[in-house]
Kinemage of the C-alpha trace (Angstrom):
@kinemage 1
@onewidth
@group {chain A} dominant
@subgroup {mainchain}
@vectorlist {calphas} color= white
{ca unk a 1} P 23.891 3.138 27.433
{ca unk a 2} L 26.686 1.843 25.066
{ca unk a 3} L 23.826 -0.076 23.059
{ca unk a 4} L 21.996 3.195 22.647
{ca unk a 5} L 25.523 4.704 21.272
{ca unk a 6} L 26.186 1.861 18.956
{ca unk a 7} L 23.005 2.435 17.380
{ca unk a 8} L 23.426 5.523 17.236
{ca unk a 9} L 26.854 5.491 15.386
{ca unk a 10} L 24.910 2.303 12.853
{ca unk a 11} L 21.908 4.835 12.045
{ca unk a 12} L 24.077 7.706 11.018
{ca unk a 13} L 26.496 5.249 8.910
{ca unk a 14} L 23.575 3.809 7.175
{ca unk a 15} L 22.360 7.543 6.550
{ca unk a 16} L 25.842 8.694 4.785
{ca unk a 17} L 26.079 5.592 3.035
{ca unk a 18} L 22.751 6.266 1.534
{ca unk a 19} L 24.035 9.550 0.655
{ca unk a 20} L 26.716 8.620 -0.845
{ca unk a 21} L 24.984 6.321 -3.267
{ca unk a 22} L 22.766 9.363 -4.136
{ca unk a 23} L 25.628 11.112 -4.871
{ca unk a 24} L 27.389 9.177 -6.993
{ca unk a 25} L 23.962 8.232 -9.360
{ca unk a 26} L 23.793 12.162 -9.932
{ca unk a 27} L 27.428 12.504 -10.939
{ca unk a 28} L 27.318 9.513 -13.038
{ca unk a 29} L 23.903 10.913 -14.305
{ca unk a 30} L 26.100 14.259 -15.184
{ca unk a 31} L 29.024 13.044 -16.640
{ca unk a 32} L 26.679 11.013 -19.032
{ca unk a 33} L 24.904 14.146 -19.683
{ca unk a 34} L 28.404 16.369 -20.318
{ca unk a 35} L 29.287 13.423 -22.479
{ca unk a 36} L 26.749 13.620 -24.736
{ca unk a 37} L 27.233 17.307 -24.491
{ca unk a 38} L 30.692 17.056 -25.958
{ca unk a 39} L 29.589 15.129 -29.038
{ca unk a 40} L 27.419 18.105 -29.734
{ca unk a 41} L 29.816 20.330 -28.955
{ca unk a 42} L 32.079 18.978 -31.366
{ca unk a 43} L 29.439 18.104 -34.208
{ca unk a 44} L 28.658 21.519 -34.375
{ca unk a 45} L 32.559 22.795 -34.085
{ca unk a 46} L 32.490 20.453 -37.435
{ca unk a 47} L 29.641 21.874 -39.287
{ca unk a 48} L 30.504 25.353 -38.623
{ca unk a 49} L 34.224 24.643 -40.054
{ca unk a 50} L 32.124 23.319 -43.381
{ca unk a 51} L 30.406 26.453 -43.543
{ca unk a 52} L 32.894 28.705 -43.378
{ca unk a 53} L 34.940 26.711 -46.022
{ca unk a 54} L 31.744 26.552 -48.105
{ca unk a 55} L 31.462 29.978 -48.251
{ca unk a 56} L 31.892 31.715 -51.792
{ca unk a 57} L 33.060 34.734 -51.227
{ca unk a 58} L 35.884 33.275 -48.958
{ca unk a 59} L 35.220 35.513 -46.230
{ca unk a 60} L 36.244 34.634 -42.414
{ca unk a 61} L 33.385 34.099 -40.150
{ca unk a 62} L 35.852 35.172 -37.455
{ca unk a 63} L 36.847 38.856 -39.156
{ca unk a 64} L 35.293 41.844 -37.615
{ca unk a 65} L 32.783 44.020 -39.342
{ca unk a 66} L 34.463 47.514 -40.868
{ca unk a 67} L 32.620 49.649 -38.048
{ca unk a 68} L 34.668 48.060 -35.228
């Protein structure tokens, strides 16, 4: 009976420890993918700042149109 227990106990370790390296690929596989996220992020931050300081007119993107 204490055979069938320790066996028991081995399975379910080997079970979360698979699990847990499942896990951890699909966090590492999101970080990578908010990562490359944040370069966008900021490229874009970046090329809207050179619009609006390539505008002509010098108006702010950010000002609210007169019927608000």
């Amino acid at each position: 009976m204490n055979d069938d227990r320790l066996v028991e106990v081995e399975t379910k370790l080997a079970y979360q420890e698979d699990t847990i390296q499942q896990l951890n690929e699909v966090i590492c596989r999101q970080q990578d993918q908010i990562d490359a996220l944040l370069v966008q992020y900021e490229l874009l931050v970046n090329r809207m700042k050179e619009l609006d300081t390539d505008r002509p007119d010098g108006d702010d993107l950010d000002e609210r149109p007169p019927h608000y």
